[in-house]
C-alpha positions as a Markdown table, in Angstrom:
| # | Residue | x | y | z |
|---|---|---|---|---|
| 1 | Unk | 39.2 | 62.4 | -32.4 |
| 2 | Unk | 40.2 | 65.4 | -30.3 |
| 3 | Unk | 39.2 | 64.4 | -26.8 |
| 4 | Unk | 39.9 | 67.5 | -25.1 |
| 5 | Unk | 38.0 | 70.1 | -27.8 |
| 6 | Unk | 35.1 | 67.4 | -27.9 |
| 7 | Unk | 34.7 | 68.0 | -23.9 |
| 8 | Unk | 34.9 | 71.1 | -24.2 |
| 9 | Unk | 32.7 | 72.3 | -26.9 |
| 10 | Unk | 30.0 | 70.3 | -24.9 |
| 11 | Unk | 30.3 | 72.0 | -21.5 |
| 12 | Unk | 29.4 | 75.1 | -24.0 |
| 13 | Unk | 26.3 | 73.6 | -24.9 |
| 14 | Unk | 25.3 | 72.1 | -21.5 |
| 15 | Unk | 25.2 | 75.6 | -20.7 |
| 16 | Unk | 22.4 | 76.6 | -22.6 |
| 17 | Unk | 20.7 | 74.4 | -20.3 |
| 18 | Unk | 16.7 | 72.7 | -20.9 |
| 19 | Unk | 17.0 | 75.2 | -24.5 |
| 20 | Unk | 19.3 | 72.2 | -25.6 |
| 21 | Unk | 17.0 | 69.2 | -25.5 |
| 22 | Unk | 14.5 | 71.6 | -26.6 |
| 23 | Unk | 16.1 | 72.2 | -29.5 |
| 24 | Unk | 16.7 | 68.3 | -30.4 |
| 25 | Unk | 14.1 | 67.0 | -29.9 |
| 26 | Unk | 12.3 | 69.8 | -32.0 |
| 27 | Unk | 14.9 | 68.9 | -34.5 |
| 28 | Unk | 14.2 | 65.8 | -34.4 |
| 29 | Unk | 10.6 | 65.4 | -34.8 |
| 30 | Unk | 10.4 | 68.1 | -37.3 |
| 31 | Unk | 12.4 | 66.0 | -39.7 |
| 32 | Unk | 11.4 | 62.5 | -38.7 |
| 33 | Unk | 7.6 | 62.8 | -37.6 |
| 34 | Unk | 7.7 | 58.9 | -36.8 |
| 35 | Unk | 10.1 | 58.8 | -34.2 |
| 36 | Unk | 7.7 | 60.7 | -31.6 |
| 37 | Unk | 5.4 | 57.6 | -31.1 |
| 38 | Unk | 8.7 | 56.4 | -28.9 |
| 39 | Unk | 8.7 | 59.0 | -26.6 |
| 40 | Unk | 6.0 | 59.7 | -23.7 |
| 41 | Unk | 3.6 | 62.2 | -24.4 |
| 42 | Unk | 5.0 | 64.3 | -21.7 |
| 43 | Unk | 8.5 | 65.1 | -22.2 |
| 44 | Unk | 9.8 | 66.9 | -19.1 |
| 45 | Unk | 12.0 | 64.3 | -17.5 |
| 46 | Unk | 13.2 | 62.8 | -20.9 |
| 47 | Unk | 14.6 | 65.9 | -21.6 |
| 48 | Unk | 16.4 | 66.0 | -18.5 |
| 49 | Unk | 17.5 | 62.4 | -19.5 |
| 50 | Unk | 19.0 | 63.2 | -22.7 |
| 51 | Unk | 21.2 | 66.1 | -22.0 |
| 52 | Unk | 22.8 | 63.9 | -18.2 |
| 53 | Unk | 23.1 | 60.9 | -21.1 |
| 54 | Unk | 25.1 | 63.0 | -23.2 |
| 55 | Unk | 27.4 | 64.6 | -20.7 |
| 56 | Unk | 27.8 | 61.1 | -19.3 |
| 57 | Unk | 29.1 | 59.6 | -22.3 |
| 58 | Unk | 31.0 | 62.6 | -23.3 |
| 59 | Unk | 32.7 | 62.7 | -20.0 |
| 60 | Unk | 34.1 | 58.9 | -20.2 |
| 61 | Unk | 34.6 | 59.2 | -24.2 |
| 62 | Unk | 38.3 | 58.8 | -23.4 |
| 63 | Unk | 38.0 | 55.5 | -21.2 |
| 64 | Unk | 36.1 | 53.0 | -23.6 |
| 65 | Unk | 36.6 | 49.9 | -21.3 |
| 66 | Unk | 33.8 | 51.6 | -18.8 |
| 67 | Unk | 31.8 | 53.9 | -21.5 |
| 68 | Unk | 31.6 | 50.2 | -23.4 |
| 69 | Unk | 29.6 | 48.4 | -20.9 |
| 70 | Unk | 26.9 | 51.1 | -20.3 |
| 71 | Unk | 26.3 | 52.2 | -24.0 |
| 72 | Unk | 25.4 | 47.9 | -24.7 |
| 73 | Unk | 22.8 | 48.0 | -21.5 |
| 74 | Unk | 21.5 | 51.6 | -23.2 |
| 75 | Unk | 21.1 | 49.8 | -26.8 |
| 76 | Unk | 19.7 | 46.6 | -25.3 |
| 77 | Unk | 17.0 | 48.7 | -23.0 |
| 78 | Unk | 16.1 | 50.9 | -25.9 |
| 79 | Unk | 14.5 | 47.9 | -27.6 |
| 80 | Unk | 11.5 | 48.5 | -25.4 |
| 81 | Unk | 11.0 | 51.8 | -27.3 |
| 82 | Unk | 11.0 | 50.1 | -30.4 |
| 83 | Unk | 14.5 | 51.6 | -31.4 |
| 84 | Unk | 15.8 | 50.3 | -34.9 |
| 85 | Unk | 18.8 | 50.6 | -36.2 |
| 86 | Unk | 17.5 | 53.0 | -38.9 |
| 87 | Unk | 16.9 | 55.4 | -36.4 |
| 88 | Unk | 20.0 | 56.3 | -35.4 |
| 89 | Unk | 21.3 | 58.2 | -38.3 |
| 90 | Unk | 18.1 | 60.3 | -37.8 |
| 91 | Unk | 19.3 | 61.0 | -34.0 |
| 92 | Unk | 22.8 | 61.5 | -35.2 |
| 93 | Unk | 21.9 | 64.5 | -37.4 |
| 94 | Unk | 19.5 | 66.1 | -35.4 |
| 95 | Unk | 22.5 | 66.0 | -32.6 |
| 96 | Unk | 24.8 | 67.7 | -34.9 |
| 97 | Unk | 22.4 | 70.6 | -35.8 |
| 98 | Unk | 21.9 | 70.5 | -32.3 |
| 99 | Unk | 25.6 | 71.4 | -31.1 |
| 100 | Unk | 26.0 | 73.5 | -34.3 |
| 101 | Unk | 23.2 | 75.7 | -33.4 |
| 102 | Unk | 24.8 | 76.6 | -30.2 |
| 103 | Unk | 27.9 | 76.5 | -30.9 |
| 104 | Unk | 27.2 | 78.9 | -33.6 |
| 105 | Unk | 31.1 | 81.0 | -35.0 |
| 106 | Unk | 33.1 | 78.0 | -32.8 |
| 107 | Unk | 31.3 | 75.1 | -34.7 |
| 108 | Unk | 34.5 | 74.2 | -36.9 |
| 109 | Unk | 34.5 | 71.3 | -39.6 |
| 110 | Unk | 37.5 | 69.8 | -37.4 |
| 111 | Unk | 34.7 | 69.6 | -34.6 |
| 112 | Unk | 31.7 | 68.0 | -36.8 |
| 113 | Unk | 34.1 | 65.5 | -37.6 |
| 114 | Unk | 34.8 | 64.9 | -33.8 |
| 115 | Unk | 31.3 | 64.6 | -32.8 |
| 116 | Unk | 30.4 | 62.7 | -36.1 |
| 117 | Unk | 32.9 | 60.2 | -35.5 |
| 118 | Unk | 31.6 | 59.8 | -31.2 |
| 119 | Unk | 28.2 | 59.7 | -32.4 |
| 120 | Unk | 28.9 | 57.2 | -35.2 |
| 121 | Unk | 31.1 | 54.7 | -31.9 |
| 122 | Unk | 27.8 | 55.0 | -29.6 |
| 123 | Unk | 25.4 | 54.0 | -32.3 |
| 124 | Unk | 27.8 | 50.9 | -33.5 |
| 125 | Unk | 28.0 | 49.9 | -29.7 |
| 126 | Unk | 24.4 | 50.5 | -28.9 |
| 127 | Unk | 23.2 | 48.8 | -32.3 |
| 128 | Unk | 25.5 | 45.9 | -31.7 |
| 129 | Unk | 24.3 | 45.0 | -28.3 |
| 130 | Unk | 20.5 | 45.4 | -29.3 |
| 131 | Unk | 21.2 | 43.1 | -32.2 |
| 132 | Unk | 22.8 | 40.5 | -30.1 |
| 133 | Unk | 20.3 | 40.7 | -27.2 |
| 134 | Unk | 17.4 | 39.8 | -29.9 |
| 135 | Unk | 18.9 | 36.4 | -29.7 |
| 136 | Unk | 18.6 | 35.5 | -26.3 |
| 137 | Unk | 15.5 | 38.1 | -24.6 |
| 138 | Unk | 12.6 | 39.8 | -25.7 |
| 139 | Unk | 12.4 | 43.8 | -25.8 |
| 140 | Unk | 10.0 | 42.9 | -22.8 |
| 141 | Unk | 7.8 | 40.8 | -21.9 |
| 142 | Unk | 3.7 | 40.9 | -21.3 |
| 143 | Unk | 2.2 | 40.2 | -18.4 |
| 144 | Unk | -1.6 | 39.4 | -16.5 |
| 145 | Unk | -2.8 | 41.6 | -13.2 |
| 146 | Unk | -3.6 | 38.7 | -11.9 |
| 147 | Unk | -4.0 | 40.5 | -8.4 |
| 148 | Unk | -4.6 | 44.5 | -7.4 |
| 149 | Unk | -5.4 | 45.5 | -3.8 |
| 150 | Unk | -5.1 | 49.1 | -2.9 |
| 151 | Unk | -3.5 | 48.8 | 0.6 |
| 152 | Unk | -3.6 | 52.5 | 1.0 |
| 153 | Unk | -5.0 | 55.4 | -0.6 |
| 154 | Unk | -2.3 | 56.0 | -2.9 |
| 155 | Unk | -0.2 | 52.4 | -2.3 |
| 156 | Unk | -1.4 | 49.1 | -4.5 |
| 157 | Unk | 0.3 | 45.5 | -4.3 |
| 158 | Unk | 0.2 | 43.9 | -7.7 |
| 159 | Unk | 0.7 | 40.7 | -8.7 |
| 160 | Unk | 2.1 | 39.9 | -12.4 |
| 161 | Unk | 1.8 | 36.6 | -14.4 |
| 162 | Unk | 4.6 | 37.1 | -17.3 |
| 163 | Unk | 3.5 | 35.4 | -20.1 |
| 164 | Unk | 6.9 | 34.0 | -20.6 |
| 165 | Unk | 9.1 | 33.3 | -17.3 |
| 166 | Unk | 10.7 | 36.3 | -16.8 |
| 167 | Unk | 14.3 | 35.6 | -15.0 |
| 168 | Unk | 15.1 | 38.0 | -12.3 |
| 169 | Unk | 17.4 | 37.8 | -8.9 |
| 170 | Unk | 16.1 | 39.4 | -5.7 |
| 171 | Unk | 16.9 | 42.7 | -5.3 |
| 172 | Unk | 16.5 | 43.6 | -9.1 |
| 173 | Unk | 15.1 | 46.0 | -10.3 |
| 174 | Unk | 12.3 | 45.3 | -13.6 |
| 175 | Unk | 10.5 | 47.8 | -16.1 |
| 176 | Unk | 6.7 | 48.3 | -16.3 |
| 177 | Unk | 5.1 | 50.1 | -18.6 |
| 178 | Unk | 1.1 | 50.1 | -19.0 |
| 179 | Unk | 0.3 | 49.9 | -23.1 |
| 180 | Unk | -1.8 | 53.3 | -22.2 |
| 181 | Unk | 1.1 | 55.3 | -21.3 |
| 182 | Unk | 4.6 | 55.8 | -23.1 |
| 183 | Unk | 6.7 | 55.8 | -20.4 |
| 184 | Unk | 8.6 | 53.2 | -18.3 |
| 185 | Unk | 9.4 | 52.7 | -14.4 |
| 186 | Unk | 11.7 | 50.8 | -12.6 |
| 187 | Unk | 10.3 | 48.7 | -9.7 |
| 188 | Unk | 12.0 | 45.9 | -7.6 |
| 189 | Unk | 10.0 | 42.5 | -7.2 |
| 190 | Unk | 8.7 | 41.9 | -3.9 |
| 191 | Unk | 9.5 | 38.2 | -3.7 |
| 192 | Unk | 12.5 | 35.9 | -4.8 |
| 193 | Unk | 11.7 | 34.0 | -8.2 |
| 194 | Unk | 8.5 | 31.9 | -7.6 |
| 195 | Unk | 7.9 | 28.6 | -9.5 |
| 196 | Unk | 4.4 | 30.2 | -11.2 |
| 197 | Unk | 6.9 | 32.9 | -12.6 |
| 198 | Unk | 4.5 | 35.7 | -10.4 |
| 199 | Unk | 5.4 | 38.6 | -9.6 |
| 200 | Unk | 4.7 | 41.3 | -6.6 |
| 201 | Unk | 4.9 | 45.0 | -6.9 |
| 202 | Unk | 4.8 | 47.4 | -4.5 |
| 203 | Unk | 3.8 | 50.6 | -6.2 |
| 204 | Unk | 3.2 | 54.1 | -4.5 |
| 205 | Unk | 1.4 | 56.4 | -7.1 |
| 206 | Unk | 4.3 | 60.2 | -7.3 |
| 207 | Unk | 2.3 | 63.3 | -8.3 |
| 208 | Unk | 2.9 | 63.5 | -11.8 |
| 209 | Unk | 3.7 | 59.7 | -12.0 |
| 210 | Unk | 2.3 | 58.4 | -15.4 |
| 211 | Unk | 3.0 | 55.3 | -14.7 |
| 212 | Unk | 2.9 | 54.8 | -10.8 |
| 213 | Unk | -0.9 | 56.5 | -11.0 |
| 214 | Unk | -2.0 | 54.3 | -13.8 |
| 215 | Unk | -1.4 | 51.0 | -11.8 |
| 216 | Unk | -2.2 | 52.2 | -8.5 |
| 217 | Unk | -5.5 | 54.4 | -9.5 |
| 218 | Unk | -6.3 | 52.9 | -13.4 |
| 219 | Unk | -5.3 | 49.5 | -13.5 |
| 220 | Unk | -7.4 | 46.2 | -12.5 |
| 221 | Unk | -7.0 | 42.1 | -12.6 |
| 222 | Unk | -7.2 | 41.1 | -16.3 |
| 223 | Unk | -5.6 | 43.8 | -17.5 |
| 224 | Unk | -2.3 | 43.6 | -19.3 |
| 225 | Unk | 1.0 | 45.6 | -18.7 |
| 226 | Unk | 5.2 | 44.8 | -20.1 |
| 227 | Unk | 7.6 | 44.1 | -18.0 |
| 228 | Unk | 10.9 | 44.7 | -18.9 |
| 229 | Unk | 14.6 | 42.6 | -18.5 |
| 230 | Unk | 15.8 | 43.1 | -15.0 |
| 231 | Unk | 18.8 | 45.5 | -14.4 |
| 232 | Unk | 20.9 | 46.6 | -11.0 |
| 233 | Unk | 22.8 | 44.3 | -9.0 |
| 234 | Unk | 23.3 | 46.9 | -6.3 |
| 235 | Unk | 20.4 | 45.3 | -3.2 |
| 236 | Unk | 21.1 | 41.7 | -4.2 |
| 237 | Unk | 23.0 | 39.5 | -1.7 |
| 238 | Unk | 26.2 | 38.0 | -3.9 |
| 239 | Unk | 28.3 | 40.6 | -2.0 |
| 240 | Unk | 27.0 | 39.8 | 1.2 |
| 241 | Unk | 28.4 | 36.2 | 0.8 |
| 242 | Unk | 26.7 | 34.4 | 4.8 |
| 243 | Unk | 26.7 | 37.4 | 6.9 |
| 244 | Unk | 24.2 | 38.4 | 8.5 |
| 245 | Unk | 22.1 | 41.5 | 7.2 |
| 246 | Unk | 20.5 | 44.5 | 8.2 |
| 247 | Unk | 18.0 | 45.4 | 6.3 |
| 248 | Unk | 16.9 | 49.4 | 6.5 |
| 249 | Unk | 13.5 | 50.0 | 4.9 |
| 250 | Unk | 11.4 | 53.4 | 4.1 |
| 251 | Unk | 7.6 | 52.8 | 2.3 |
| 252 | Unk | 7.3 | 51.3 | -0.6 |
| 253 | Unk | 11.5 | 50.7 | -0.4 |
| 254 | Unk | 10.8 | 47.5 | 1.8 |
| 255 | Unk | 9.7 | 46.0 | -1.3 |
| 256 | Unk | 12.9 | 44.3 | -2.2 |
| 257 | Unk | 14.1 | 43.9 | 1.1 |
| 258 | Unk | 11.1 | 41.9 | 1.5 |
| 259 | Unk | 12.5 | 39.6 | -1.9 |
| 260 | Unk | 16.1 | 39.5 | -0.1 |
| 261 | Unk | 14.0 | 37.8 | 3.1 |
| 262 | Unk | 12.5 | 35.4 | 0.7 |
| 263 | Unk | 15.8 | 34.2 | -0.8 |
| 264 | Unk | 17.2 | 33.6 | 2.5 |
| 265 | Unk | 14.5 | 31.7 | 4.1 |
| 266 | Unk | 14.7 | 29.5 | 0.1 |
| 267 | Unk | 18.7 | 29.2 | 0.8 |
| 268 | Unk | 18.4 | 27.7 | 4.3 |
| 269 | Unk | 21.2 | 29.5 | 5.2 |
| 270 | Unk | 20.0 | 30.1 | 9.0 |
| 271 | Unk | 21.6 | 33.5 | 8.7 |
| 272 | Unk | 20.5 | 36.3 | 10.9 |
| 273 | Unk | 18.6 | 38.9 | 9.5 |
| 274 | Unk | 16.8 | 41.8 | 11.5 |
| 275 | Unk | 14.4 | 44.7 | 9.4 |
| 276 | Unk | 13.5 | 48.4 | 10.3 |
| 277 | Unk | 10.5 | 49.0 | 8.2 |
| 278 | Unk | 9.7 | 52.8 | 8.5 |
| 279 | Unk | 6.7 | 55.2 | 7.5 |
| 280 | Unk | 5.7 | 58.6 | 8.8 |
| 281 | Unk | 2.3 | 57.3 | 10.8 |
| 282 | Unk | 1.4 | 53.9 | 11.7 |
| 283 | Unk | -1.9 | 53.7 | 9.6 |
| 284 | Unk | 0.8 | 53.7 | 6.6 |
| 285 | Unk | 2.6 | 50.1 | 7.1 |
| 286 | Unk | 0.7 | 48.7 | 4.2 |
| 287 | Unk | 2.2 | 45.4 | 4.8 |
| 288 | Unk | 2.0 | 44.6 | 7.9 |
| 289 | Unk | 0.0 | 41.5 | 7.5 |
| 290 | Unk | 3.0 | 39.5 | 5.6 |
| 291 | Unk | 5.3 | 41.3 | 8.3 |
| 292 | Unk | 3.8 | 39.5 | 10.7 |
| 293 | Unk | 3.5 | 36.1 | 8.5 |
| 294 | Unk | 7.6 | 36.4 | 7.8 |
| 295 | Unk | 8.0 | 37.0 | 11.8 |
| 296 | Unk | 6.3 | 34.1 | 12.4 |
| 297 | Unk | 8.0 | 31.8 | 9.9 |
| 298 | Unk | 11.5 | 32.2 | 10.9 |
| 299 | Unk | 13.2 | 32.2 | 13.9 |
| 300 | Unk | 16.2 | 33.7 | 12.5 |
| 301 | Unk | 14.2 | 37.0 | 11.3 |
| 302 | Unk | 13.2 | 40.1 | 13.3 |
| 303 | Unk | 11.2 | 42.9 | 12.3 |
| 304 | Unk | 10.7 | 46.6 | 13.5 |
| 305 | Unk | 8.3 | 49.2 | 12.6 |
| 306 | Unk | 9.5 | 52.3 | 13.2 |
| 307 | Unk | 7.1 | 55.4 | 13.1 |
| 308 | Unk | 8.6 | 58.5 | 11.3 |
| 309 | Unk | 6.5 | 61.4 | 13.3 |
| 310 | Unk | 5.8 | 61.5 | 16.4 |
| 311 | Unk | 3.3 | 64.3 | 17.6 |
| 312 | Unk | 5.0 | 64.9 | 21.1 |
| 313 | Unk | 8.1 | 66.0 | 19.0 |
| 314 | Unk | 6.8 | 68.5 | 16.5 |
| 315 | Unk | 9.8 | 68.8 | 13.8 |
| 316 | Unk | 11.4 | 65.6 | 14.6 |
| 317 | Unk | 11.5 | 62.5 | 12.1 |
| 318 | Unk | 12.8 | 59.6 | 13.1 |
| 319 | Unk | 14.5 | 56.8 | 10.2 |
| 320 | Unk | 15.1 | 52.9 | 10.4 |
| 321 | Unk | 18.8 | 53.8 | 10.7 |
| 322 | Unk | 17.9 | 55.8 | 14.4 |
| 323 | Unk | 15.9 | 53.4 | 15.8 |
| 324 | Unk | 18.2 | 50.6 | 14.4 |
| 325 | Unk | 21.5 | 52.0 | 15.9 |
| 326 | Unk | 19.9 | 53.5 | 18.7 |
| 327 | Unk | 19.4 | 49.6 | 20.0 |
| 328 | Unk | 22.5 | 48.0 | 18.7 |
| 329 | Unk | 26.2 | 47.9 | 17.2 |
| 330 | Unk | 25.3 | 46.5 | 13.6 |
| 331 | Unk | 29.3 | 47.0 | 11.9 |
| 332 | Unk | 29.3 | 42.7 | 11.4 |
| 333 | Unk | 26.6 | 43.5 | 9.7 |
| 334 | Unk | 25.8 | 43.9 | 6.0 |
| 335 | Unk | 23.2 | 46.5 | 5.7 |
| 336 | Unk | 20.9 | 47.1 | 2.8 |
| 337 | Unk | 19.0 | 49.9 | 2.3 |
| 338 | Unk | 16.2 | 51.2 | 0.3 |
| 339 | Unk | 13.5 | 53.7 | 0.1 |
| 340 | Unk | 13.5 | 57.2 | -1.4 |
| 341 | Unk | 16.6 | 59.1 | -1.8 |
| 342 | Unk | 16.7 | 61.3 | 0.8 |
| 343 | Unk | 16.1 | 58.3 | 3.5 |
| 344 | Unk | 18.9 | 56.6 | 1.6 |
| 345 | Unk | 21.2 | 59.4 | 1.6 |
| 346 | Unk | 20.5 | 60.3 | 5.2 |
| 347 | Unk | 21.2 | 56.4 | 6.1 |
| 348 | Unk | 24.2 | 56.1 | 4.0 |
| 349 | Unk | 25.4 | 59.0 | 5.8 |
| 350 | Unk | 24.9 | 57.8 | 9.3 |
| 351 | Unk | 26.3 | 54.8 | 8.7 |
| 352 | Unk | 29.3 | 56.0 | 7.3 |
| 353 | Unk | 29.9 | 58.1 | 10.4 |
| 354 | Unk | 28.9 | 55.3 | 13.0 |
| 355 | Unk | 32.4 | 53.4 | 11.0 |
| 356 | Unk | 30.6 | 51.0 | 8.7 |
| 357 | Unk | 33.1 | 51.0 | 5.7 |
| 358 | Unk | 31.4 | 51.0 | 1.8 |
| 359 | Unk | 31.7 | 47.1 | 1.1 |
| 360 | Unk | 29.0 | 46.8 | 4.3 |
| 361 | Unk | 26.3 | 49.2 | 2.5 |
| 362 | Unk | 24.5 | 48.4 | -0.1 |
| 363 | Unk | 22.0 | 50.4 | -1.9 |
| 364 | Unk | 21.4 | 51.5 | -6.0 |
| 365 | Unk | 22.2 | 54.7 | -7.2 |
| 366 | Unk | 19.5 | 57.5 | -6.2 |
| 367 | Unk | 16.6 | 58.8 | -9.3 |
| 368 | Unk | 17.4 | 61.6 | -11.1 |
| 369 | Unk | 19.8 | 59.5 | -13.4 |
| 370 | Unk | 18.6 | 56.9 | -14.2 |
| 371 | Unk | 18.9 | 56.0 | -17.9 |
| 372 | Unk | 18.9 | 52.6 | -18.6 |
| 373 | Unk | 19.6 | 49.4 | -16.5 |
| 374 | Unk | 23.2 | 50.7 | -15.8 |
| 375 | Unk | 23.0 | 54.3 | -14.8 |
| 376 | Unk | 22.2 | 53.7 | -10.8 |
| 377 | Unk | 26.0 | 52.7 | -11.0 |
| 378 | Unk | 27.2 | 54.6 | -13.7 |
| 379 | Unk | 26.4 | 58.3 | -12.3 |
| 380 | Unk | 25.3 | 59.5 | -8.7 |
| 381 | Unk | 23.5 | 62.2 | -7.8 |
| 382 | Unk | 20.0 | 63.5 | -6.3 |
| 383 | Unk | 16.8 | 62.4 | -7.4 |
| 384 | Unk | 13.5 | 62.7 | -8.6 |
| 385 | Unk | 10.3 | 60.7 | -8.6 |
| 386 | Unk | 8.1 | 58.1 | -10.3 |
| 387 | Unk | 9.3 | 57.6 | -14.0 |
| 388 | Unk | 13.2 | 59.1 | -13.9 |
| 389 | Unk | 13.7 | 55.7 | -12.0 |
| 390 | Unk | 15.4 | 55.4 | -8.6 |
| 391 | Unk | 12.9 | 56.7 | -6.3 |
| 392 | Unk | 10.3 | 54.8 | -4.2 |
C-alpha cells in the first residue's frame, strides 16, 4: 500500500467538497436500496460525517496502533444502525466508484488496489470489534420515560428506566435515539449510577434537532426510547485522583457536572468542590431546585449562578470562568468544564492564559466531529448542534 499516493489522491477528492458524499451515498442507495432504512431521513450532517471520517482514517492510515482503537469503537457503535457484516462490501464498492469518479484520468489500477486494500483493513477491524462486542453488550438498550417535565420552554428533564442495567461512569456520555426518528444524540447522565438503574437527562431541544425536539416537545412517560453503550472518558474524575474541583458549567452542560457532584458525595471523599452554573437570564436556571437541595446537603460543595447578560452592559456576556476567576486563584484546582462549544472554547482559553496547564482541564472534544464514542478525542475542531454530538 502506497501511503503517500493514498493521501494524496484523497485530499483531491476532499476537494470536491459536500459533491463527494453526494455522490456515495447516491451510489450507494442506487445499488443497495436496503441500506437507506440505516440512515436518518435527513442526511445533511451525515454527509458531513462521512467525508471528516474518511479524511480521519486516511490521515492516520500509516500509524495503525492509534487508527486501531478508533475504527473497533466505530464498528461496535455502528451496531445501533443495524450494520452487518454483509454490508460492507456494499460500502466498499460504492467508495471506490466514489474516488474513481473524481479522480477521473488519475484513477490508476495501482491506486484501486491501494484503496481496495485500506477499505478491505477498516472493514476487518470494524467487523471484528462488532462481532466481539455482541458477546458482552447489546447494540443498545430500551428504555421507559418514566419521568418528563418541561423545565423551560425548550429544556425537559427526563428520567430513563433501561430495561437492562445499563453500566455507565459519571461524566459519560450515552446515545438516545427515539424509535420515530433515525438518528442518534449523545447526552451525559445527570446523576452517578443509581441502584434502580434510572437515568436523568438534561435535554435542550437545537433548531433542526431531530432528536433533541422529539424528547423535549414529542415525547411523554410511558413511552419508549434506546439508549446506547456509554462512550468518552474526557469529564469523568479518574484523572482528577482527590483534588479538589472546579466545576465550570453553561445550560444544559451542568448536566454531568451535576453526575460528577453525585459521585463525590457517594465516595465520601470530603473533597472540595465549588460550581459556576451559567445561563444568559436568570428565569433560565432550570435546575435550580436540586441546586439548592445539593447546597444544602454538603458542606463541602458551593454553588454559583452566574447570569450571562446583564442589561446595564449592553454587549457584554459574562461566563462561569469570569465570575469564577474574578473571586479566586483556582490553579490547585482540577477544573471541568462543559456546555456548548464556544463557552468551552472561550473557558479553555482563559484558563490556559490565567497558567492552568492541560492535565488541570478537563472537557470532551467539541460537536462537529463527533463520529462514534471515540471521535471527541480522536479529532478537534468547531462544532455544531443537536445530533453531530458534542454540543449542549
Amino acid at each position: 500500500m502506497d501511503v503517500p499516493r493514498l493521501k494524496q489522491s484523497w485530499s483531491l477528492v476532499a476537494a470536491h467538497g459536500d459533491q463527494v458524499p453526494l455522490y456515495f451515498y447516491s451510489t450507494l442507495f442506487l445499488a443497495y436500496p436496503e441500506t437507506r432504512q440505516m440512515f436518518p431521513t435527513n442526511m445533511a450532517g451525515q454527509r458531513d460525517r462521512l467525508v471528516t471520517a474518511l479524511g480521519h482514517i486516511v490521515s492516520q492510515v500509516d500509524q495503525v496502533d492509534r487508527l486501531v482503537g478508533f475504527l473497533q469503537d466505530l464498528g461496535v457503535d455502528h451496531r445501533k444502525f443495524a450494520v452487518r457484516a454483509e454490508h460492507y462490501p456494499a460500502v466498499g464498492e460504492a467508495l471506490l466508484a466514489t474516488l474513481r469518479h473524481f479522480l477521473a484520468d488519475q484513477w490508476t489500477d495501482e491506486l484501486a488496489q491501494d484503496w481496495a486494500a485500506a477499505y478491505g483493513l477498516v472493514a476487518q477491524v470494524m467487523t471484528e470489534a462488532a462481532q466481539a462486542a455482541e458477546a458482552t453488550s447489546p447494540p443498545w438498550w430500551a428504555a421507559e420515560v418514566v419521568g418528563h417535565e418541561r423545565r423551560a420552554f425548550d429544556v425537559a428533564v427526563l428520567t430513563l428506566r433501561p430495561q437492562y442495567l445499563l453500566p455507565f461512569t459519571a461524566g459519560q456520555s450515552i446515545g438516545v435515539s427515539h424509535p420515530a426518528v433515525r438518528s442518534w444524540r449523545y447526552y451525559s447522565p445527570a446523576n452517578a449510577p443509581r441502584t434502580d438503574g434510572t437515568v436523568e437527562l438534561h435535554v435542550r431541544a437545537a433548531p433542526g434537532g431531530a432528536v433533541s425536539s422529539r424528547l423535549v416537545y414529542g415525547c411523554a412517560v410511558g413511552d419508549q426510547v434506546h439508549l446506547a453503550a456509554p462512550v468518552g472518558d474526557g469529564l469523568t474524575l479518574r484523572a482528577a485522583g482527590s483534588a479538589d474541583l472546579l466545576l465550570l458549567a453553561g445550560g444544559t452542560g451542568w448536566a454531568p457536572l451535576k453526575a460528577l457532584v453525585e459521585q463525590v458525595a457517594a465516595e465520601g471523599s470530603r473533597r472540595r468542590v465549588d460550581v459556576y452554573v451559567g445561563a444568559r437570564s436568570r428565569s433560565e436556571f432550570y435546575d435550580g431546585d436540586a441546586l439548592e437541595k445539593l447546597t444544602a446537603s454538603y458542606p463541602w460543595l458551593s454553588v454559583t449562578q452566574v447570569v450571562g447578560l446583564d442589561l446595564n452592559r449592553p454587549g457584554e456576556f459574562v461566563y462561569p470562568v469570569d465570575r469564577a476567576l474574578a473571586d479566586g486563584d483556582w490553579r490547585s484546582r482540577h477544573v471541568y468544564v462543559c456546555g456548548s462549544d464556544d463557552m468551552v472554547s472561550h473557558t479553555v482559553a482563559i484558563l490556559n492564559r490565567s497558567g492552568f496547564h492541560a492535565g488541570q482541564v478537563h472537557h470532551e472534544g467539541l460537536g462537529r466531529h463527533w463520529y462514534g464514542p471515540s471521535w471527541r478525542t480522536a479529532v478537534g475542531g468547531p462544532a455544531v448542534s443537536d445530533d453531530s454530538g458534542g454540543a449542549r
